[in-house]
C-alpha positions, 0 to 999 in steps of 0.5 A: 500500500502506498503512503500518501500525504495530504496537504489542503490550502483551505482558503484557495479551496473555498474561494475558487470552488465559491467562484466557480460553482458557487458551493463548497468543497466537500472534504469527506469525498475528497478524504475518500477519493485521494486515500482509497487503497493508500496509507496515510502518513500525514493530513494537513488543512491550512486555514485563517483563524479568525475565531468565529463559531461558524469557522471553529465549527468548520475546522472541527468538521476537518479534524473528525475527518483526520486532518491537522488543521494549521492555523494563521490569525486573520491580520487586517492591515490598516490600508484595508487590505489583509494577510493571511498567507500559508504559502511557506508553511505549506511548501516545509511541511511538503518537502518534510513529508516528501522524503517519507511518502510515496504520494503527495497530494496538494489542493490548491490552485495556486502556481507558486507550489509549481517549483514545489511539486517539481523539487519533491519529485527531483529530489525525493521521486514522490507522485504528486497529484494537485486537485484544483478548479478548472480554469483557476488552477494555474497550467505550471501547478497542473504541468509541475504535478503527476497528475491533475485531478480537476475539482467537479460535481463529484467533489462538490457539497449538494446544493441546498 
């Protein structure tokens, strides 16, 4: 049985499955579909932390699921604009689980993990499997990974 890693860049998952669809990501098929038939060595979720119920709700839904979820206070600046970035967190806890999994699989659409994906597989040999949205996944995420599998219907809460 294959050792996989999973690593969710929450907030990129909700904005582009929001802006796409208009529905929410659904975790548990996710969980289902990229550990069927593997070990999993380690399960990460990424998120903002702004202490809200509904999002303390959220995070404890993931937990059940079996993922550590990382999280970063919300920083409102004073232009307006706000931070809360997990783009270096994610990148250690990939080249760390990469020399002890055989398949590491990143959600997310952001192409800044491109160079990532390519150095886990050069230095370490790991499958690399990205699930982003079509159309908001950037081509060097999806070129740079083993395999591309595109967030759809399948992965998708029901409409209420």
């Amino acid at each position: 049985m294959k050792k996989v890693s999973l690593f969710v860049d929450v907030q990129n998952i909700y904005y582009t499955t929001r802006s796409a669809y208009g529905r929410s990501f659904d975790y548990n098929r996710f969980w289902a579909e990229a550990t069927a038939g593997r070990e999993v060595v380690q399960a990460n979720a990424y998120a903002i932390g702004r202490g809200d119920e509904k999002q303390m709700q959220f995070q404890n839904i993931l937990r059940a699921i079996g993922f550590e979820v990382k999280l970063k206070p919300y920083i409102q600046r004073s232009d307006g604009s706000a931070k809360g970035d997990w783009d270096v967190g994610i990148t250690l806890d990939v080249i760390e689980a990469a020399a002890h999994t055989d398949i590491i699989v990143l959600a997310s659409g952001d192409g800044d993990f491109d160079m990532l994906l390519k150095r886990a597989y050069q230095r370490y040999g790991v499958e690399t499997e990205v699930y982003g949205v079509p159309n908001l996944t950037a081509n060097s995420l999806i070129n740079a990974a083993s395999r591309y599998v595109p967030i759809g219907e399948t992965l998708l809460m029901r409409s209420k």
